[in-house]
C-alpha positions as CSV (number, residue, x, y, z in Angstrom):
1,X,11.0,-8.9,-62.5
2,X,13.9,-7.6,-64.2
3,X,15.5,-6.0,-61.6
4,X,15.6,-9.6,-59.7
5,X,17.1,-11.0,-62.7
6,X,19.7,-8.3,-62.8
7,X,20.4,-8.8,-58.8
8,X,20.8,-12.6,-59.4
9,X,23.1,-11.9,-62.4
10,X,25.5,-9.5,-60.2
11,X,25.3,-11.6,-57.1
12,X,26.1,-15.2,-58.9
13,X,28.4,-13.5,-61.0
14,X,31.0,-11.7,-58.3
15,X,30.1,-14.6,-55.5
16,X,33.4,-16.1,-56.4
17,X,35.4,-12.8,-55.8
18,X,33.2,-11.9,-52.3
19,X,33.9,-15.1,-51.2
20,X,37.7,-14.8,-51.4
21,X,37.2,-11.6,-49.3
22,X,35.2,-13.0,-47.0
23,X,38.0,-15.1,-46.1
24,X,41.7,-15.1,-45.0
25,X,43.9,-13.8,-48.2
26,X,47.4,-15.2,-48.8
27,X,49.4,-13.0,-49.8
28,X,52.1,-14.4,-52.7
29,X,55.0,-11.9,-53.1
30,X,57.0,-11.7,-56.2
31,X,59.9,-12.7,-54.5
32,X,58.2,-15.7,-52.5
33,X,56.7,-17.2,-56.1
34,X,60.5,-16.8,-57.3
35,X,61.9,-18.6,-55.0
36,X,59.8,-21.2,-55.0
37,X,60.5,-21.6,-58.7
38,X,63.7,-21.5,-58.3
39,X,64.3,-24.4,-56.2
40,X,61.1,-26.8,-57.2
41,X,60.5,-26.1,-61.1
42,X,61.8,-29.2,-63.6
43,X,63.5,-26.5,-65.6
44,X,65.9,-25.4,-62.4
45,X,66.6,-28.7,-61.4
46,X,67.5,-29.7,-65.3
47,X,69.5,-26.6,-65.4
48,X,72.0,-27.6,-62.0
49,X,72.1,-31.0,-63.7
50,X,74.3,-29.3,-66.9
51,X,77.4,-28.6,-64.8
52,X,77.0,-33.1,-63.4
53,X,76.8,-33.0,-67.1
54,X,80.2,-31.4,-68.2
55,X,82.1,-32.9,-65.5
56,X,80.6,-36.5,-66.5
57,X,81.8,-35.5,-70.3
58,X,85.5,-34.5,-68.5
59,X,85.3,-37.8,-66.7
60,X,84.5,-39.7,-70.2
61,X,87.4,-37.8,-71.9
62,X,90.0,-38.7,-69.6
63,X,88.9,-42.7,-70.1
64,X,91.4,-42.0,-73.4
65,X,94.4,-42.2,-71.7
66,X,93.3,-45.2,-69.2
67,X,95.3,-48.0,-68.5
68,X,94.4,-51.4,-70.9
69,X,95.1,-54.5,-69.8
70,X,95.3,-57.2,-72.8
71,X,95.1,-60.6,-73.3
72,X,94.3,-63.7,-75.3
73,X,94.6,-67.6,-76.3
74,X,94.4,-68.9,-79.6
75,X,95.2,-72.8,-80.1
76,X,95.2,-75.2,-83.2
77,X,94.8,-79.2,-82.2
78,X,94.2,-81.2,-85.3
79,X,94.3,-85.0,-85.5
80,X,95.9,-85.0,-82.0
81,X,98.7,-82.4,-82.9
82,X,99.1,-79.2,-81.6
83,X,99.7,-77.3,-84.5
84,X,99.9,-73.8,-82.4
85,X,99.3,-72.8,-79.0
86,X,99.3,-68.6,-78.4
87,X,98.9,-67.6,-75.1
88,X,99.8,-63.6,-74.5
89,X,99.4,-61.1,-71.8
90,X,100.0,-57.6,-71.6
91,X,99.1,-54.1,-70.4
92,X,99.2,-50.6,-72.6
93,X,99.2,-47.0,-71.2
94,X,98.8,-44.0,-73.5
95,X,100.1,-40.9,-71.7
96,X,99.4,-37.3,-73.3
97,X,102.2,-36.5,-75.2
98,X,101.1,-39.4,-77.5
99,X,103.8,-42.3,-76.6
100,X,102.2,-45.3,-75.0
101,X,104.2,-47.5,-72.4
102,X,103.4,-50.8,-73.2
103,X,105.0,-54.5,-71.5
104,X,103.8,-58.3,-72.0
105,X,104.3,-61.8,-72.0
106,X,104.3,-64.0,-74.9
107,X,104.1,-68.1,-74.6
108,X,103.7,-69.8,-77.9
109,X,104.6,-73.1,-78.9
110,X,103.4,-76.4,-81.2
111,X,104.2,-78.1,-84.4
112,X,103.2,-75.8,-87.1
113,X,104.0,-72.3,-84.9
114,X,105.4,-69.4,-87.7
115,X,109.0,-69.3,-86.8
116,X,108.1,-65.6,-85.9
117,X,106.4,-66.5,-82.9
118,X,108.9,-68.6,-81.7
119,X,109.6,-67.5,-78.2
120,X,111.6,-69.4,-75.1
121,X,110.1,-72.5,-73.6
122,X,109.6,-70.6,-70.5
123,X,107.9,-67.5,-72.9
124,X,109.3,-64.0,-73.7
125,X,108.4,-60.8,-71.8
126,X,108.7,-57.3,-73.5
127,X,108.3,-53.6,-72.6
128,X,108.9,-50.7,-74.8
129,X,106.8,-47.9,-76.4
130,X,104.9,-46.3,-79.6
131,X,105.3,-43.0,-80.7
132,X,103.5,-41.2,-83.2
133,X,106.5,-39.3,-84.9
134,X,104.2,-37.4,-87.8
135,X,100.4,-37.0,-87.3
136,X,99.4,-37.3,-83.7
137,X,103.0,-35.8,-82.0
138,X,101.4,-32.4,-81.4
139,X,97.9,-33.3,-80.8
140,X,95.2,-36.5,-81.5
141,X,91.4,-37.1,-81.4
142,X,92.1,-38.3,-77.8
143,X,94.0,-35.1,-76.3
144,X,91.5,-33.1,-78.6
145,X,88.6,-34.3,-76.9
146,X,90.2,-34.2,-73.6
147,X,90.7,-30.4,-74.2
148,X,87.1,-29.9,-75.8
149,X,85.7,-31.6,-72.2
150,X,87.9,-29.6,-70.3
151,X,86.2,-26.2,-71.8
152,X,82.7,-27.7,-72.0
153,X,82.7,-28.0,-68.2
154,X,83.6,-24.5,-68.5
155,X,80.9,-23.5,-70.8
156,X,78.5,-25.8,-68.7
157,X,78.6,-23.1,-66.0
158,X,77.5,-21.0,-68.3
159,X,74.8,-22.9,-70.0
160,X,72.9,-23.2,-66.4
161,X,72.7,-20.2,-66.2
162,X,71.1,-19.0,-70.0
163,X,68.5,-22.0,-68.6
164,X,67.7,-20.5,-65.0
165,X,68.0,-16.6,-66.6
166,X,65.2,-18.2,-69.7
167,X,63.5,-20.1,-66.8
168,X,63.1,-17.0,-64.2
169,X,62.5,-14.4,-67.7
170,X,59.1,-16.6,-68.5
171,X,58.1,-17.0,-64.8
172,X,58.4,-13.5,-64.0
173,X,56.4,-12.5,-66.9
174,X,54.0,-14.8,-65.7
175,X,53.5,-13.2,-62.3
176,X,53.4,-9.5,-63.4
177,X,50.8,-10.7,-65.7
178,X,49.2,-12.4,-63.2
179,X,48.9,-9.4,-61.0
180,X,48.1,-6.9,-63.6
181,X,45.1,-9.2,-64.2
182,X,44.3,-9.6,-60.4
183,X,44.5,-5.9,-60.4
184,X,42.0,-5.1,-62.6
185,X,39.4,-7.4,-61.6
186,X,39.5,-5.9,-58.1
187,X,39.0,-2.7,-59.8
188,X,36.4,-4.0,-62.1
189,X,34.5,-5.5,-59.0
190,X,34.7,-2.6,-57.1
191,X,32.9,-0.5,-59.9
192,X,30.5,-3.3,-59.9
193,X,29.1,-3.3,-56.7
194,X,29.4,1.0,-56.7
195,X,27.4,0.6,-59.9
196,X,24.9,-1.6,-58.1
197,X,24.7,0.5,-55.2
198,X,24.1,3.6,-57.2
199,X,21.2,1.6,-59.3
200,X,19.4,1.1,-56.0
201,X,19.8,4.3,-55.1
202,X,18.3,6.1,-57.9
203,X,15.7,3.5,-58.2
204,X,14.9,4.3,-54.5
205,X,15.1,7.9,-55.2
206,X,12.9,7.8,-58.5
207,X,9.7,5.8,-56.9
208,X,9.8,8.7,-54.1
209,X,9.7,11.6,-57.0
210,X,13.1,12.8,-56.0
211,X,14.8,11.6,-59.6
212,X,13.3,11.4,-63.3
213,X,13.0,7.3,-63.8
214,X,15.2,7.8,-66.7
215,X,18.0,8.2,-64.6
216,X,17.1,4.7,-63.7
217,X,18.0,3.1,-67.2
218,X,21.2,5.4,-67.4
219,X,22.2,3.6,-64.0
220,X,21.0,0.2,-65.4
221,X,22.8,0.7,-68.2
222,X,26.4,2.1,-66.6
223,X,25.7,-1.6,-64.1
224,X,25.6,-3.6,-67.0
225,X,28.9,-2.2,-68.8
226,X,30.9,-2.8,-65.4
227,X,29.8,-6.5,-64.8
228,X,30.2,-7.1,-68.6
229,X,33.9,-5.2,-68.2
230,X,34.0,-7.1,-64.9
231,X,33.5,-10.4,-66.6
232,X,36.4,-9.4,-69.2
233,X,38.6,-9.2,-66.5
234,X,38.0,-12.3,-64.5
235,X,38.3,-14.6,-67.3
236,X,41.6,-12.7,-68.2
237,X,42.6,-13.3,-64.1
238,X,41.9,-16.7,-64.4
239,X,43.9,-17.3,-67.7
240,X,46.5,-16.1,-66.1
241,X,46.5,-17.5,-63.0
242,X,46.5,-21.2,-65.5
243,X,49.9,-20.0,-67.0
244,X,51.4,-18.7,-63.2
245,X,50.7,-22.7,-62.1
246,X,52.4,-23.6,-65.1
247,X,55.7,-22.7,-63.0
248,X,54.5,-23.9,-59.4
249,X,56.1,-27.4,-58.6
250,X,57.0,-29.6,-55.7
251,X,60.2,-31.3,-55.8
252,X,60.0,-31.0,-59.7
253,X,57.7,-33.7,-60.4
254,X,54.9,-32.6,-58.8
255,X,52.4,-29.8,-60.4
256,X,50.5,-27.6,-57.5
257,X,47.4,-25.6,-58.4
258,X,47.7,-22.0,-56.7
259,X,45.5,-21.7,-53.5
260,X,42.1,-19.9,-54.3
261,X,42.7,-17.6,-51.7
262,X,46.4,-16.6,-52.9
263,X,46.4,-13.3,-54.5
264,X,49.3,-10.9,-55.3
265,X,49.7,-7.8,-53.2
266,X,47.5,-5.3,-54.3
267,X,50.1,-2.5,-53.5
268,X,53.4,-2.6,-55.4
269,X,56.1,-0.3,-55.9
270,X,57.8,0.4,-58.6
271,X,61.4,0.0,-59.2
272,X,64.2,2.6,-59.8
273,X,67.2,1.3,-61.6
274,X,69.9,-0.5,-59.8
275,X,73.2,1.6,-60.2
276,X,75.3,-1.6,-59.8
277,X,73.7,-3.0,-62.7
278,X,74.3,-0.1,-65.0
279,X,78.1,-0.8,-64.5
280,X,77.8,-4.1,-65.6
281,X,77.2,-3.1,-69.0
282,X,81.4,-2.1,-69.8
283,X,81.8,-5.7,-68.2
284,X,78.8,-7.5,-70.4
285,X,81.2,-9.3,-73.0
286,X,83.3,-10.7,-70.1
287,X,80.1,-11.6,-67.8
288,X,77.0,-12.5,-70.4
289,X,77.0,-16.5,-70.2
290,X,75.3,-16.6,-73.6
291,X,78.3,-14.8,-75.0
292,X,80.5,-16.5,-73.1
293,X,79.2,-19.8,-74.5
294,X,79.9,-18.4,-77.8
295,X,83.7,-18.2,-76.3
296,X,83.7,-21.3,-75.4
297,X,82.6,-22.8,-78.7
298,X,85.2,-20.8,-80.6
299,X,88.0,-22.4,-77.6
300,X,86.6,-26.1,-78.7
301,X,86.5,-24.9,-82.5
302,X,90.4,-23.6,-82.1
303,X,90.7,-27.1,-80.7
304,X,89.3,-29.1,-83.7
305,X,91.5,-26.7,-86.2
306,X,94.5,-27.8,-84.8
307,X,93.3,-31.2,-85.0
308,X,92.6,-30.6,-88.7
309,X,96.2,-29.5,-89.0
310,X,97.7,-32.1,-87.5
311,X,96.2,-34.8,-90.0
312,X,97.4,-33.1,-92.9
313,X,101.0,-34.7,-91.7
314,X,101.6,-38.3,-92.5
315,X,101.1,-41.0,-90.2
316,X,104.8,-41.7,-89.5
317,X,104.6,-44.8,-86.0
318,X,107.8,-46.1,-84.4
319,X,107.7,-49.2,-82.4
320,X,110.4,-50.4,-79.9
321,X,110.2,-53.4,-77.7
322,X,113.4,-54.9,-75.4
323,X,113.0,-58.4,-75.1
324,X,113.8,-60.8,-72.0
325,X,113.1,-64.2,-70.6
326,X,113.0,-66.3,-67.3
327,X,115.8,-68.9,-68.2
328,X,118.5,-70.0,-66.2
329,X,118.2,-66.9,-64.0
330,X,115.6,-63.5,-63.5
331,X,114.2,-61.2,-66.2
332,X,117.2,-58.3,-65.3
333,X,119.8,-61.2,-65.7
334,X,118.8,-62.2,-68.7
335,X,118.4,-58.6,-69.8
336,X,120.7,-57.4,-72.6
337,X,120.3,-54.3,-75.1
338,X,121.1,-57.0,-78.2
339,X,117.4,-58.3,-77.6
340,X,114.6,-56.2,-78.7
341,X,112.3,-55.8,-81.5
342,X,111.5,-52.6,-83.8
343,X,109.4,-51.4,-86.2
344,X,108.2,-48.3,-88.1
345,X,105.2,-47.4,-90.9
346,X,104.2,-44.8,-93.0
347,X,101.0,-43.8,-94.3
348,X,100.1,-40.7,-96.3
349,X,96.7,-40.0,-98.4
350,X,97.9,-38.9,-102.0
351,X,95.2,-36.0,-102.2
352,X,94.7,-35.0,-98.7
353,X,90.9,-34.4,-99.9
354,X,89.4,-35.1,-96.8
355,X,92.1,-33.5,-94.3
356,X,92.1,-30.9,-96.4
357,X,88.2,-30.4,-96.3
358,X,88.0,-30.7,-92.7
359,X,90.7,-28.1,-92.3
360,X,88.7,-25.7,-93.9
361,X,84.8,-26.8,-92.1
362,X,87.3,-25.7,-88.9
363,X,88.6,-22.5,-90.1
364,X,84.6,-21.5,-91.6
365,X,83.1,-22.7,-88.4
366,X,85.3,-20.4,-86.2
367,X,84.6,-17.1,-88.8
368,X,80.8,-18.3,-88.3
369,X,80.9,-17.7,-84.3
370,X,83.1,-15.0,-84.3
371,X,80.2,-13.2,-86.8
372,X,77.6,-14.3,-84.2
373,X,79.9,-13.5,-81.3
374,X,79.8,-9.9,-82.9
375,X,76.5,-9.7,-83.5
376,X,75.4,-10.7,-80.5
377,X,77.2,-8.3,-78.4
378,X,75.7,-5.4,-80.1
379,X,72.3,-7.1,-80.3
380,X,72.5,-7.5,-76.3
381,X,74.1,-4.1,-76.1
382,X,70.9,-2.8,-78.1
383,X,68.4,-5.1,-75.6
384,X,70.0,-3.5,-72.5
385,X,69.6,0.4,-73.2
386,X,66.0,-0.2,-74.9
387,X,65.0,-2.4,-71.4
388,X,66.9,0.9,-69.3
389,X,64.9,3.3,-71.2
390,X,61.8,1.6,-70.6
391,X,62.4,1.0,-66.8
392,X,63.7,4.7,-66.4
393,X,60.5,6.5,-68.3
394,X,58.0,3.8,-66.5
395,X,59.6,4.6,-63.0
396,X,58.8,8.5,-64.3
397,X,55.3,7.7,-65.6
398,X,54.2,6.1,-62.2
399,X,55.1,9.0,-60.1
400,X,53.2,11.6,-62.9
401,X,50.5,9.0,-63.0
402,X,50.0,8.0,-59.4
403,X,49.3,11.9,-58.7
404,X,47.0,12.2,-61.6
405,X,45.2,9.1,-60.3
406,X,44.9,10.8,-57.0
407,X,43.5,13.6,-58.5
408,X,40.8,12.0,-60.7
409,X,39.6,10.2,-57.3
410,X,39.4,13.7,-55.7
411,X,37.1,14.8,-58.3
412,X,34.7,11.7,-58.2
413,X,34.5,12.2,-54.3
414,X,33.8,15.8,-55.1
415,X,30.9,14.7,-58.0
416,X,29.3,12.5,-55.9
417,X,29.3,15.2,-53.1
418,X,27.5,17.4,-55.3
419,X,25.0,14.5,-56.7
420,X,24.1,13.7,-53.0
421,X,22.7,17.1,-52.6
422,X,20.7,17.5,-56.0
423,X,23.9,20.0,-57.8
424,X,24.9,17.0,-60.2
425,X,23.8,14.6,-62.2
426,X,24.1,10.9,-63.0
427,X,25.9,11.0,-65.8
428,X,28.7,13.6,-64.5
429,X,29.2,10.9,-61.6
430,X,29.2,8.1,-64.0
431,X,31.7,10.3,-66.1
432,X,34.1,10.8,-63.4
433,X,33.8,7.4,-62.2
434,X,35.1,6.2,-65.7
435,X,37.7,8.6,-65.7
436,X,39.1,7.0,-61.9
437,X,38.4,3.2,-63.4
438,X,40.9,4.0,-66.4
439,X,43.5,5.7,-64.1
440,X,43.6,3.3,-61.8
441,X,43.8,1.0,-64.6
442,X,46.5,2.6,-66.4
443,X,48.8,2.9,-63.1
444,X,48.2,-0.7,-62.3
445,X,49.8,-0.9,-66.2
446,X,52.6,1.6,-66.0
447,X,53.7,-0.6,-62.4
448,X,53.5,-4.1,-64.2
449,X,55.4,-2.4,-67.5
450,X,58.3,-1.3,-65.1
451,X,58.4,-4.8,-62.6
452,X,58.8,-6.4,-66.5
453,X,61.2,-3.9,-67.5
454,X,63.6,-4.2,-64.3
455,X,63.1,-8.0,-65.1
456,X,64.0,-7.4,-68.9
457,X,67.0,-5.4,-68.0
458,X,68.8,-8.1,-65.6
459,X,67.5,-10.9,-68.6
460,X,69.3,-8.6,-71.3
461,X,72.3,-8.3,-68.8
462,X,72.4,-11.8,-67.7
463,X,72.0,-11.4,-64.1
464,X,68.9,-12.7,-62.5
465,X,70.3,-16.1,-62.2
466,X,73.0,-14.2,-60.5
């Protein structure tokens, strides 16, 4: 009775693995899973939206120095008297050395009108300009911004790529996880069925007197450590095959679940180090975009201290209009230099408190990035040799370890040889048996530890979004 139990457990346990072999395996390579994240997941197509983003923040910026068109009526009629019709029209363009072209018509008239207003019964055109002759002659908020936008799209490029680097970092780990895990549970499920196997045969051997029945319980026992280990490492697969889907879309809005049948490759080699990438670490400053994000924020910090320098000067505004009219002839015959209007204002804060305060956010704000520009140049520069050192000694380890997991296969095969005709025993085969399982499993680490630590490396450089 208990040895049906124990058949039922085995079969209903590693039906879900046969049944995969029993059928057509698709085969998902590293680089056909990348690709497919890299043109369906949210994340990417979020990330290609930044630089759409830094060229709509450009387009916004340069809405500063549109063209206005102005106008407006404003009448007074009381007890059937006008008291004051104003009727004007105009259009104002701000270019970028901060004088603003500006022309109009004027038509005001009625009872009560200020004499001010007064204007020619046929109205008054003007053109002239403002200039900012103290605060705002260098730079303003408006060419600031302008500037800023002009970086950000820039540092937009840039930005993408931190996403897509992040994005492809996380998926990656995901799939070498994901095969590790596979991995094992084939080797798990292999042992398994040996383990069951072997069980048979020594129970088929013991009820004809050719093996002591305790032999029986070793084997019972050895078959119940695999397809509890074997369990271990299926619930572990399918964890990890929840995260891979995680990063499996369609068209970035809709989840896929992986195939049951999809499995990695169960042979993968291991990586040497890319010489090409190696001489991208004298260019990493230049190249890194999350350092050169950090450039670009100093650039739009340098932009917003010269701001902060130009409102410490007063605001100083001239105003000069020539005036002209339709009357008795055109506006360029009526024309004459003796007609215009001017003005001019002042305006300076006593204390400067708050220009003065903003100056120095600026200036403590740039010191700030360049510390964290420095910093993180030598904390990348640290990241990059420690990924290198791992990829190099795990590219080493596989070729020591590949041999040694040769070997320790050579001397089960030899074990069971001897077993087979009565010059062993049970537990030497189940001994060198365990010492094949935790070889195999060890190389099938070593290989995921240097796919991760090629994929490290090229994170730490900033390079596998290209």
């Amino acid at each position: 009775m208990m040895r049906v139990i124990i058949c039922l457990l085995f079969l209903l346990s590693i039906q879900p693995c046969f049944s995969q072999s029993d059928s057509i395996k698709l085969k998902m390579t590293y680089e056909d899973y990348l690709q497919i994240v890299k043109e369906h997941h949210p994340l990417a197509k979020q990330a290609k939206n930044q630089i759409e983003l830094g060229e709509a923040y450009l387009l916004k910026s340069k809405g500063g120095f549109d063209p206005v068109l102005m106008g407006g009526i404003n009448q007074k009629y009381f007890k059937g008297d006008q008291y004051y019709s104003l009727i004007n029209a105009g259009l104002k363009v701000p270019t970028w050395y901060g004088v603003s072209v500006q022309a109009g018509y004027d038509l005001n008239g009625g009872s009560q009108l200020n004499p001010q207003r007064v204007v020619p019964d046929e109205g008054l055109w003007y053109a002239g300009i403002n200039l900012a002759l103290g605060k705002g002659l260098i730079i303003d908020k408006r060419r600031a911004e302008y500037k800023k936008a002009k970086i950000y799209v820039e540092s937009s490029v840039q930005e993408q790529r931190v996403m897509l680097n992040e994005l492809y970092l996380q998926s990656s780990m995901a799939y070498w996880e994901w095969y590790k895990a596979y991995n094992k549970m084939m080797v798990y499920q292999e042992a398994v069925e040996n383990a069951f196997v072997r069980l048979e045969g020594v129970k088929s051997s013991a009820n004809l007197g050719d093996k002591p029945f305790i032999d029986t319980l070793e084997a019972s026992l050895q078959f119940q450590n695999r397809l509890f280990n074997f369990l271990d490492a299926e619930l572990d697969y399918q964890n990890s095959r929840e995260y891979l889907e995680i990063f499996l879309w369609n068209d970035g809005f809709v989840p896929v679940e992986l195939d049951s049948n999809t499995s990695p490759p169960l042979e993968i080699l291991s990586k040497q180090i890319e010489p090409e990438l190696v001489l991208k670490i004298d260019s990493i400053k230049a190249n890194h975009p999350e350092l050169l994000n950090t450039l670009y924020k100093i650039e739009q910090s340098k932009v917003d201290l010269k701001l902060s320098r130009e409102n410490l000067k007063p605001d100083v505004n001239f105003k000069y209009n020539t005036l002209t009219f339709t009357g008795g002839g055109s506006i360029v015959d009526n024309y004459s230099i003796n007609n215009y209007n001017w003005g001019a204002d002042i305006k300076i804060p006593i204390f400067l408190r708050k220009e003065r305060g903003e100056l120095r956010i600026s200036k403590l704000k740039i010191e700030n990035l360049e510390a964290d520009l420095a910093f993180k140049t030598e904390q990348i520069a640290y990241k990059i040799d420690m990924t290198i050192n791992q990829w190099a000694t795990t590219y080493k380890q596989i070729t020591i370890w590949s041999r040694t997991t040769e070997d320790y296969r050579r001397l089960l095969d030899s074990e069971k040889t001897l077993f087979d005709i009565g010059e062993s025993s049970l537990f030497m085969v189940n001994s060198r048996e365990k010492g094949y399982i935790n070889a195999r499993l060890k190389l099938i680490e070593t290989i995921t530890d240097n796919r991760k630590a090629e994929i490290k490396t090229k994170y730490a450089l900033g390079v596998i979004a290209g």
